[in-house]
PAKE-64234 format. One line per field, with one value per residue (C-alpha): z, x, y. Coordinates in Angstrom, 1 decimal. Layout:
<recs>
up	c(Z_...)
east	c(X_...)
north	c(Y_...)
</recs>
This chain:
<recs>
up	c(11.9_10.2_12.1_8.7_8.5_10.7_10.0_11.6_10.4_8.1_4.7_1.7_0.2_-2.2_-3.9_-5.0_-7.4_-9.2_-8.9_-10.0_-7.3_-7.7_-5.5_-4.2_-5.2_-2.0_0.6_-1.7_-0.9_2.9_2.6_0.8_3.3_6.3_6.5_9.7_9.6_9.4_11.7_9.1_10.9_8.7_9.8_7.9_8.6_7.1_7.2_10.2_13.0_14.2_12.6_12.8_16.1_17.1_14.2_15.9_19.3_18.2_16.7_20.3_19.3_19.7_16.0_13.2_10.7_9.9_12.0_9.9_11.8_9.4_7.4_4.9_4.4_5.2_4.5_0.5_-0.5_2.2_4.0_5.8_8.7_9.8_13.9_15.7_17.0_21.1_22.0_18.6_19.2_15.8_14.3_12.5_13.2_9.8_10.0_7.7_7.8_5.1_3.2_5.1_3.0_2.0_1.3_-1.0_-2.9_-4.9_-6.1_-6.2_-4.0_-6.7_-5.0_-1.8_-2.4_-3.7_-0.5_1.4_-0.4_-0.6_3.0_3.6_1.3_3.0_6.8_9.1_11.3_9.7_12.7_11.1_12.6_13.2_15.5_18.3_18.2_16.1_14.4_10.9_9.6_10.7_9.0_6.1_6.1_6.0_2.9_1.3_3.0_0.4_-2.2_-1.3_-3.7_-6.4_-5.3_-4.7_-5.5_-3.8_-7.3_-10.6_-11.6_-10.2_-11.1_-13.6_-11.2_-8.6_-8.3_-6.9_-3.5_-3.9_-3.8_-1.0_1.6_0.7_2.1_5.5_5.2_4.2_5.7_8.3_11.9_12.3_15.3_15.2_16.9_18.2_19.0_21.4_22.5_24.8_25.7_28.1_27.1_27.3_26.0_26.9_30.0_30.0_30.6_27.7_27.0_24.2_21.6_23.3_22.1_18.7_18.1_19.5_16.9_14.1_14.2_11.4_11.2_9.7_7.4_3.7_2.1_0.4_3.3_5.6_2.9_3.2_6.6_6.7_4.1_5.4_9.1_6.8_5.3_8.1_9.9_7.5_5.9_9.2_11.6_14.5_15.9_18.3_19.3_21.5_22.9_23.5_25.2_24.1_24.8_25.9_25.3_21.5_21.0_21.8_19.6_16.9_19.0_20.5_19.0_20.8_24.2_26.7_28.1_31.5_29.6_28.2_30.3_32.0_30.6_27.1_27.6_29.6_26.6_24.5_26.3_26.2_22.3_21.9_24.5_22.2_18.9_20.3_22.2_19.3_15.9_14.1_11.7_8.1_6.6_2.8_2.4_3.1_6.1_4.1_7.0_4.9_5.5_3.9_-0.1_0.0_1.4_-1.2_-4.3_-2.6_-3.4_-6.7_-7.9_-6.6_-7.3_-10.9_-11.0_-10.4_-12.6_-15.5_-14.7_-13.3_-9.9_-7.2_-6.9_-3.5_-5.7_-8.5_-5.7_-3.9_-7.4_-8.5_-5.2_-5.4_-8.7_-7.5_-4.7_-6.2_-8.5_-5.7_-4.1_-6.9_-6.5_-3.1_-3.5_-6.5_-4.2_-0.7_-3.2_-5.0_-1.5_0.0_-2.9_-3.0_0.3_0.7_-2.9_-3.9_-7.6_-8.8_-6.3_-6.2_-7.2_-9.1_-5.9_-3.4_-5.3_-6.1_-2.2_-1.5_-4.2_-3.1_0.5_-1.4_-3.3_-0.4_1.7_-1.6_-1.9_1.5_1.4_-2.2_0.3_3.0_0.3_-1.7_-1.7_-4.2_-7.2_-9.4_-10.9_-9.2_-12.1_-9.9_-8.2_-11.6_-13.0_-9.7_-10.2_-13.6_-12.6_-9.7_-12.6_-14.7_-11.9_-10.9_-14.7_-15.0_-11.5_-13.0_-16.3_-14.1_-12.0_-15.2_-16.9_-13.0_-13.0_-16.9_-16.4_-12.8_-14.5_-17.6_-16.0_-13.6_-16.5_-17.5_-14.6_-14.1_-17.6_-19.4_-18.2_-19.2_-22.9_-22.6_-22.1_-25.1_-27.8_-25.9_-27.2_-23.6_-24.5_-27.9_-27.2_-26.4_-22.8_-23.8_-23.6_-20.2_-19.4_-20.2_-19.4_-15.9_-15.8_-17.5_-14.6_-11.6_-13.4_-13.2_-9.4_-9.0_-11.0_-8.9_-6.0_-5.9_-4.5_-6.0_-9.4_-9.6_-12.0_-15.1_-13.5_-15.1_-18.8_-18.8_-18.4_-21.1_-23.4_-22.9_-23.0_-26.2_-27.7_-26.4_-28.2_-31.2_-29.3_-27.1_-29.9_-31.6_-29.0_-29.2_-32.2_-32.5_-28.5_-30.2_-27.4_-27.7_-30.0_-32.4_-30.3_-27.1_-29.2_-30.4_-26.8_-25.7_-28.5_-27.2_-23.7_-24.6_-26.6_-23.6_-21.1_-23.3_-24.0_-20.0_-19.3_-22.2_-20.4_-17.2_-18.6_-20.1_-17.0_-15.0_-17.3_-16.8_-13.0_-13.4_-15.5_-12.8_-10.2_-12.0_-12.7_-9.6_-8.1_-10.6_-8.9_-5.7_-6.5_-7.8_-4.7_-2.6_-4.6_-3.9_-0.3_0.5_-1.5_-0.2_3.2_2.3_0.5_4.0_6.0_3.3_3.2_7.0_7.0_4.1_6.5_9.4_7.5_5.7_9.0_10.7_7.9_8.4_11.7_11.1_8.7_11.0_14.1_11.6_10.8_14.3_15.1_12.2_12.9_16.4_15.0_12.7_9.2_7.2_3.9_5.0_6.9_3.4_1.3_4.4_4.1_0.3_1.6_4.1_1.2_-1.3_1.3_2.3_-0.8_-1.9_1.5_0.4_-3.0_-2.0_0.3_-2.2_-5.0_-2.3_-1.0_-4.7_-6.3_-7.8_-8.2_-11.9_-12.7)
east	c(-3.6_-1.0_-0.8_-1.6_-5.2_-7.1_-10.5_-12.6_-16.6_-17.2_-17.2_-19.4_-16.9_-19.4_-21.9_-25.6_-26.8_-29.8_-29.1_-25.3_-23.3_-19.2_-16.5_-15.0_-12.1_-11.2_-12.3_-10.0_-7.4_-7.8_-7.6_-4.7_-2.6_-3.3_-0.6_-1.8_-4.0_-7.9_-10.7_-13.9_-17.3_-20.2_-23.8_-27.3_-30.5_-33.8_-34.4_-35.0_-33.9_-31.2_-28.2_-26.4_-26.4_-24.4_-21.5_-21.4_-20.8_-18.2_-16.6_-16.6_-18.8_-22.2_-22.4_-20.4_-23.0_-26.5_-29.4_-31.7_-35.7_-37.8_-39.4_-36.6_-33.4_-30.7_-27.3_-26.8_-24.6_-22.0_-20.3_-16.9_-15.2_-11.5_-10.4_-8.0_-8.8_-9.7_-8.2_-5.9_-2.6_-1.1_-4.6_-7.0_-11.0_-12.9_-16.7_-19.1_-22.8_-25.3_-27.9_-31.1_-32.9_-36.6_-36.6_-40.1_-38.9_-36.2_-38.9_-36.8_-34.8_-31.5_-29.7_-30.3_-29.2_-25.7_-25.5_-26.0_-23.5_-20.5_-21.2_-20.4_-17.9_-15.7_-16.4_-14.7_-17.8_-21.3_-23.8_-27.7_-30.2_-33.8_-36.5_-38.2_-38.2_-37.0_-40.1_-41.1_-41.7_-37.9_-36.4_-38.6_-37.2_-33.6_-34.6_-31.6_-28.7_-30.7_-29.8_-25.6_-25.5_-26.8_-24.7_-21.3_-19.0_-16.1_-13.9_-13.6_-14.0_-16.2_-16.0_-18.1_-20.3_-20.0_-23.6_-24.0_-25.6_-22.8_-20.5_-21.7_-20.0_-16.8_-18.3_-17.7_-14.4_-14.1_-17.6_-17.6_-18.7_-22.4_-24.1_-27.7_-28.8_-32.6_-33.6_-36.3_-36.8_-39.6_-40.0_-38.5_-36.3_-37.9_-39.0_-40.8_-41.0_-37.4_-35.5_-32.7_-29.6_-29.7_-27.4_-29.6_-32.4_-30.6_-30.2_-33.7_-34.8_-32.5_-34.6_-35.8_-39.3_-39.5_-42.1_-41.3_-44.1_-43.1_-44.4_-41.8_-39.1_-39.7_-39.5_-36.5_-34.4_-33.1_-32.4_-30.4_-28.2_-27.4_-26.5_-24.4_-22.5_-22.1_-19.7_-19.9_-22.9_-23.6_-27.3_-27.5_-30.9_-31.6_-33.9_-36.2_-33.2_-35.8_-39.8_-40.8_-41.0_-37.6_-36.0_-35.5_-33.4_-31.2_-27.6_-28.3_-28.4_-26.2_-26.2_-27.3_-30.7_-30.9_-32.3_-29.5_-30.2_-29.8_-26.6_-25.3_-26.4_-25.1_-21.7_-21.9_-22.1_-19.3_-16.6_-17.6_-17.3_-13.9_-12.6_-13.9_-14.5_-10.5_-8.6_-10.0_-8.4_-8.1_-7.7_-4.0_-4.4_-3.5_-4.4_-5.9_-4.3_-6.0_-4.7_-5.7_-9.3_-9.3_-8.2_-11.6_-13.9_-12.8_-12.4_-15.9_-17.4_-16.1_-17.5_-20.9_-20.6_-19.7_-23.2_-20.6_-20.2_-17.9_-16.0_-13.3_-11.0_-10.8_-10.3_-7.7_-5.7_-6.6_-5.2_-1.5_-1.3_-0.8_1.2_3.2_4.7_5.4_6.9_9.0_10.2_10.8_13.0_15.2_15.1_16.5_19.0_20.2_20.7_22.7_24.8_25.2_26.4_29.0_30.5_33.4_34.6_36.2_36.9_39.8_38.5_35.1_34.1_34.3_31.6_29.4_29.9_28.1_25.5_24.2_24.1_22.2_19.9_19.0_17.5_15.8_14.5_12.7_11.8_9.8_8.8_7.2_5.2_3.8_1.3_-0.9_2.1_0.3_3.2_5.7_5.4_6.6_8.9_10.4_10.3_12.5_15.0_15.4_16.2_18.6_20.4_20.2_21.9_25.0_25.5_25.2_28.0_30.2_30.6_30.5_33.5_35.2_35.0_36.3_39.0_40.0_39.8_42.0_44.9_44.9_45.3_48.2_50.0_50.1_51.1_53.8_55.4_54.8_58.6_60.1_58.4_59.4_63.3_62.8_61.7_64.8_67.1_68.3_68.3_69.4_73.1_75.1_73.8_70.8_68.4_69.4_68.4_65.7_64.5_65.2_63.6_60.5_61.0_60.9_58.3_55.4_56.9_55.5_52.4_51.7_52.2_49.1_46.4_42.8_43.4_40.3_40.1_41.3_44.9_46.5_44.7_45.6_48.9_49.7_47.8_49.8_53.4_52.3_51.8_55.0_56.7_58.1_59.6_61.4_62.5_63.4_65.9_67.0_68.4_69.8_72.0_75.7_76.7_74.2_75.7_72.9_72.7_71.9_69.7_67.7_67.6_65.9_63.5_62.5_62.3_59.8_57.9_57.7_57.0_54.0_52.6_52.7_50.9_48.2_47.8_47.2_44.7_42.6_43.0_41.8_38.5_37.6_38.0_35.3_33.4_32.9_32.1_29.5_27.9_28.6_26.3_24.0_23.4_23.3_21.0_19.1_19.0_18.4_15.3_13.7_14.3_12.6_10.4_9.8_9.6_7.1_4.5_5.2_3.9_1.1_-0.1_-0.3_-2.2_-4.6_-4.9_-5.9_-8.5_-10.2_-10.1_-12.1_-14.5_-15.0_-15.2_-18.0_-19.5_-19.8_-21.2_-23.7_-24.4_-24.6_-27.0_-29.2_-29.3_-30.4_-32.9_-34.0_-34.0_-33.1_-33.0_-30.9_-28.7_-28.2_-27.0_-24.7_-23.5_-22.5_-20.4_-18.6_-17.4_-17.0_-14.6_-13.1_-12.1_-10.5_-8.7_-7.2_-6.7_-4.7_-2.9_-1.8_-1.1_1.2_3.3_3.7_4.8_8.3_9.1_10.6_12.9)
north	c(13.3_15.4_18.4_21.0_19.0_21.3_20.8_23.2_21.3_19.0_18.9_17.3_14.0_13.0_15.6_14.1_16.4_15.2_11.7_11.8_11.1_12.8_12.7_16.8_17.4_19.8_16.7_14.8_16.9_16.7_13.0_12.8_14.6_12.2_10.0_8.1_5.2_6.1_4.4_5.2_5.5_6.0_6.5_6.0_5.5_7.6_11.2_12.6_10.2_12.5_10.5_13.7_14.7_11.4_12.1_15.4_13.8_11.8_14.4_15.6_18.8_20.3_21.4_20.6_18.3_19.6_18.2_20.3_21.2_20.0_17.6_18.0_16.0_18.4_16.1_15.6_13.1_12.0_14.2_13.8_15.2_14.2_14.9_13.0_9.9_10.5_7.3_5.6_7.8_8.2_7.7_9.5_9.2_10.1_10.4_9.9_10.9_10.4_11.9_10.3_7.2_7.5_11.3_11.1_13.5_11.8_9.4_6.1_4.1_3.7_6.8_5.6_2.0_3.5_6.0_3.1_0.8_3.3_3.8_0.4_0.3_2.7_2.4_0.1_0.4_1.1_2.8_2.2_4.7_4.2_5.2_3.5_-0.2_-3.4_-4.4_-5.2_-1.9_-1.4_-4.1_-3.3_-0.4_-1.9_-3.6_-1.7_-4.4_-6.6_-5.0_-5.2_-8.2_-6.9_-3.2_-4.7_-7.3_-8.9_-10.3_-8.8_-12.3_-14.4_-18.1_-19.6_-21.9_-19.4_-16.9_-13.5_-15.4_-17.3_-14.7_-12.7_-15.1_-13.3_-10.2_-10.6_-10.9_-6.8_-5.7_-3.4_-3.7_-3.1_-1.0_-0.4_2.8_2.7_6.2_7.4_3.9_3.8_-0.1_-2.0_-4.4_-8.1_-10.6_-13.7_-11.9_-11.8_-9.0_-7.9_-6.4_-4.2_-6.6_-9.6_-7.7_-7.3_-10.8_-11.8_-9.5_-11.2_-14.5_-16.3_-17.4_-21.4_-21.1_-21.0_-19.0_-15.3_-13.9_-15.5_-14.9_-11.1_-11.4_-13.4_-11.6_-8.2_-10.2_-13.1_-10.6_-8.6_-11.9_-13.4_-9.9_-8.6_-10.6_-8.7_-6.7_-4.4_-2.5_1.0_2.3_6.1_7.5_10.4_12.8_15.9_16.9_16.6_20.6_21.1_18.5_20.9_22.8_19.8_21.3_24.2_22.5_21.4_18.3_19.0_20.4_16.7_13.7_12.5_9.2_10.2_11.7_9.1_6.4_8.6_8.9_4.9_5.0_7.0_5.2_1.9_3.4_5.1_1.7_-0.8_0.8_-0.7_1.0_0.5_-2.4_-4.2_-7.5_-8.7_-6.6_-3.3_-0.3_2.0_6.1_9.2_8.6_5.0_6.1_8.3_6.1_4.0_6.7_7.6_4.0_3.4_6.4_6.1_2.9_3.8_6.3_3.9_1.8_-0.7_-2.6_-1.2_-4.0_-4.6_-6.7_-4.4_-1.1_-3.0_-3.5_-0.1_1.4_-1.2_0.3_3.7_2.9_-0.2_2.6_5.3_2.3_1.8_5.5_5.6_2.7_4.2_7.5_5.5_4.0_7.2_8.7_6.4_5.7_9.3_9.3_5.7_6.0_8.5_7.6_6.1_3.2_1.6_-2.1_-2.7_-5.7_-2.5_-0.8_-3.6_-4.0_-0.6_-1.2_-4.5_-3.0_0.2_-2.0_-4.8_-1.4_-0.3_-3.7_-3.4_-0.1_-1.2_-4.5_-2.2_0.0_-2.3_-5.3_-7.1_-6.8_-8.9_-11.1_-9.3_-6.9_-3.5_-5.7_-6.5_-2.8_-2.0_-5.0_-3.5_0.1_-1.3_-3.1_-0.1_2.5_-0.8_-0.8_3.3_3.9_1.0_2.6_6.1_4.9_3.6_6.9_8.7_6.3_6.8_10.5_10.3_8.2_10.2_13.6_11.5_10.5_14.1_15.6_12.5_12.1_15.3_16.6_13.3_14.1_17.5_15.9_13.6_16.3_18.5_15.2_14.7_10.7_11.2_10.3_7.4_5.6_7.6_4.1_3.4_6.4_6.7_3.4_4.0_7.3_5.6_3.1_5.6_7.4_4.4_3.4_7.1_6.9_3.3_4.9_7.6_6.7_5.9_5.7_3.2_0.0_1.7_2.5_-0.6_-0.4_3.3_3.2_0.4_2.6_5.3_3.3_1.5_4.9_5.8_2.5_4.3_6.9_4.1_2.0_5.4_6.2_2.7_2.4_5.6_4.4_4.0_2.4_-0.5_-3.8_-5.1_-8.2_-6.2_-4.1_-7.4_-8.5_-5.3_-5.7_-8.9_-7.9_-5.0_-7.4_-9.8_-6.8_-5.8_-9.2_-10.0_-6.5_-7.5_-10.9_-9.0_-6.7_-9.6_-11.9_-8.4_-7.9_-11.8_-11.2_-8.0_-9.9_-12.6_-10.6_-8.4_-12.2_-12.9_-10.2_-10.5_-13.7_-12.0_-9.8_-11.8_-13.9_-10.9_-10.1_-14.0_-14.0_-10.7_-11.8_-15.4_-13.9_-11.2_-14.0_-16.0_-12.9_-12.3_-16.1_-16.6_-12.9_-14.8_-17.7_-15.6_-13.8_-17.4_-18.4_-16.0_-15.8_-19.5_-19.0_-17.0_-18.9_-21.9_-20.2_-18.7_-21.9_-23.0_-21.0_-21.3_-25.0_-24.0_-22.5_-24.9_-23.4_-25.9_-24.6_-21.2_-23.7_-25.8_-22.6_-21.7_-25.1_-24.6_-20.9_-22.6_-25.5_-22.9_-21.3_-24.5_-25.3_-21.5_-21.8_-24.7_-23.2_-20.4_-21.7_-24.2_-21.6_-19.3_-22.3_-23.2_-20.1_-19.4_-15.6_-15.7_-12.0)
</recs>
């Protein structure tokens, strides 16, 4: 964690007043100084099952979040606390514990449904609390990971034959990991005579019944969804930690006051959720830090505040928005700063400072290429190629005016005594011509001789001797020692001097104008293959995600067949198709695509 994030307890993220649940603005603020990559744990579970105490031990503290002594739900809302992580170096470890679901006095389960869903919305593991053992009344209870369908969607656009079941199968491909806390578990752990480990037990507990009345549909439902959303599981037993009468007072105690069971279980828990909980990740394998986690709240808070769906898709875009833009600017900054530092204008030919620009702008190109992802049709990418054109264009017509400006105030200094010596009438007088001729000679050896004069030093000088033509031809003709024919001759040879300078001057701007095509095309160039090798890296991360999701899918599927639901095994079926076929889909739309600036 950045070392100015010192935070002391925890603090409330998202408020729950009266329903209406809003983002705070100073938890905001903490999150959008971490610059390290966040591992998100979030804990629910009803009122009352002591979901606090564990935060608190992760946190690696006594006290910190409110475990509250009575009847009454004590967390509001969600509340947040950032320390470092105990065993991620460079990594921050944000906790997350929730308002406890069923509190009877809220009268409806709509609030708890949407602390439940932002909860798994923003974790990359999701810890759900109960008491005692796995039965019925427990997964009855749990009847809120039905509702994440109906709470959360995974596209801003589904397709038109695609349904909300449908749709679900995307989920596991961004849903958290899922660890299921039993507290004050007093059984042993068997069955069929059997004994179990605790995540045996889990999945024992996870089976479908075969029958297909509503009964069995009830029953199977909440055990179907946490199988198929959640891809990998994990179940922890505790112990009643000390007698009942003293539970109210368990933050006060240390743990040699505890059964040393308990605190060895709950030592357990904590080494996992250290060693195994990973860095909160968006598709594309985008680590989420502290702004992005907190351009996730807002975009989901707001839309739940908007009666909307909080939708992955549409956070993920709202989120490379943002950053796709700052990416923009920390690319125009890397390239202003080291232009600033390689080029001194004017330079002395127009390819040396395209040189240092496309050098400038290939870094400023990857710089934008590290800081960006999902640029929807390359739009940012675009907007940067443009400003990059903009600042070439802006230093070329920068070290044109440095150049102009150099030459001109040469020319000054070089020729103003040999003006001075023509209105003084030095060359007024017979021989006078030759003269002056060779002075003018000796004059623009000098002025070729200094150094960086730039591209302009050629164009500047025939300006200034063609505005210097009547003066010549003035003293000229006024030379009495010059015959008419020799006079004619050195007419003609002025005309022919001139008209070979012009020539140079034109053939010199066609030269500049093939090099600025010329790396035009090179930048151009530059901006594909970054480009190219970036979608590479982002289709064979796409693969690698459909993959595991199918993955998934199919040992879901496996064991469903094992257990012989047909008609759950049927709809899995139709997922794993349905993501077949958008594997092949994307894959076939990433090889395919042309980048078009």
């Amino acid at each position: 964690m950045a070392p100015e994030i010192h935070m002391t307890g925890p603090m409330c993220l998202i408020e729950n007043t009266n329903g209406e649940l809003v983002a705070n603005p100073e938890a905001l603020k903490i999150l959008s100084a971490i610059t390290q990559p966040v591992v998100v744990v979030a804990i629910v579970g009803l009122y009352r099952t002591g979901k606090s105490y564990l935060m608190n031990k992760l946190a690696g503290k006594n006290k910190g979040f409110s475990l509250g002594s009575t009847v009454k739900s004590h967390t509001k809302g969600i509340w947040m606390w950032c320390v470092p992580h105990p065993k991620k170096p460079e990594h921050t470890l944000v906790l997350l514990d929730t308002e406890g679901l069923g509190d009877v006095k809220k009268g409806d389960n709509q609030n708890d449904s949407w602390i439940f869903a932002l909860a798994v919305l923003l974790s990359s593991t999701f810890v759900y609390n109960s008491m005692g053992t796995i039965n019925q009344q427990a997964m009855d209870q749990l009847y809120y990971v039905t509702e994440l369908t109906h709470r959360i969607r995974s596209k801003s656009s589904p397709d038109e034959n695609e349904n909300e079941v449908e749709d679900s199968a995307d989920f596991v491909s961004f849903f958290p990991d899922f660890v299921w806390t039993l507290r004050d578990f007093s059984l042993d752990l068997e069955a069929d005579g059997q004994p179990l480990t605790a995540d045996e037990y889990l999945e024992y507990s996870l089976k479908l019944t075969q029958g297909t009345s509503e009964k069995d549909k009830n029953f199977n439902l909440p055990r179907l969804c946490i199988r198929k959303f959640f891809p990998k599981k994990k179940c922890f037993v505790f112990d009643l930690p000390i007698h009942h009468r003293k539970l109210a007072q368990l933050e006060k105690l240390q743990d040699e006051e505890l059964d040393p069971e308990f605190v060895q279980q709950v030592a357990d828990f904590c080494s996992y959720i250290f060693s195994n909980s990973k860095t909160k990740t968006l598709s594309g394998g985008i680590q989420v830090n502290g702004p992005r986690l907190e351009s996730l709240v807002l975009t989901y808070i707001d839309a739940i505040s908007r009666g909307d769906l909080p939708c992955m898709e549409n956070a993920v875009l709202a989120l490379a928005q943002i950053e796709n833009s700052a990416a923009v600017q920390k690319a125009i900054a890397h390239y202003d700063q080291q232009m600033g530092q390689k080029v001194q204008l004017p330079t002395e030919t127009l390819q040396e400072l395209l040189d240092l620009h496309r050098v400038s702008e290939r870094e400023a190109t990857e710089v934008f290429m590290k800081n960006s992802f999902k640029d929807v049709d390359h739009l940012f990418q675009k907007k940067l190629a443009a400003q990059l054109d903009k600042k070439r264009d802006d230093f070329c017509k920068q070290n044109q005016e440095a150049s102009s400006d150099r030459c001109s105030a040469l020319l000054q200094v070089i020729f103003s005594p040999l003006e001075e010596e023509v209105k003084a009438g030095i060359y007024s007088k017979p021989g006078g011509y030759r003269l002056f001729i060779q002075k003018l000679q000796d004059l623009e050896k000098k002025y070729y001789e200094e150094p960086r004069k730039g591209i302009q030093a050629e164009e500047i000088l025939q300006t200034y001797l063609k505005s210097k033509e009547s003066v010549t031809d003035a003293i000229l003709q006024t030379d009495q020692i010059l015959t008419e024919k020799e006079k004619e001759i050195e007419v003609e040879r002025v005309k022919a001097e001139s008209a070979q300078a012009s020539a140079k001057m034109v053939e010199e701007m066609q030269i500049k104008y093939q090099q600025m095509m010329e790396e035009k095309e090179k930048s151009y160039q530059e901006h594909v293959k970054q480009l190219t090798e970036k979608m590479e890296r982002e289709r064979a991360q796409l693969l690698e995600e459909q993959e595991k999701t199918l993955t998934s899918k199919l040992q879901e599927q496996a064991r469903l067949l094992k257990e012989r639901c047909q008609g759950e095994s049927t709809q899995l079926q139709n997922e794993i198709q349905k993501l077949q076929k958008t594997l092949k889909k994307k894959t076939k739309r990433y090889m395919s695509h042309k980048l078009k600036i």
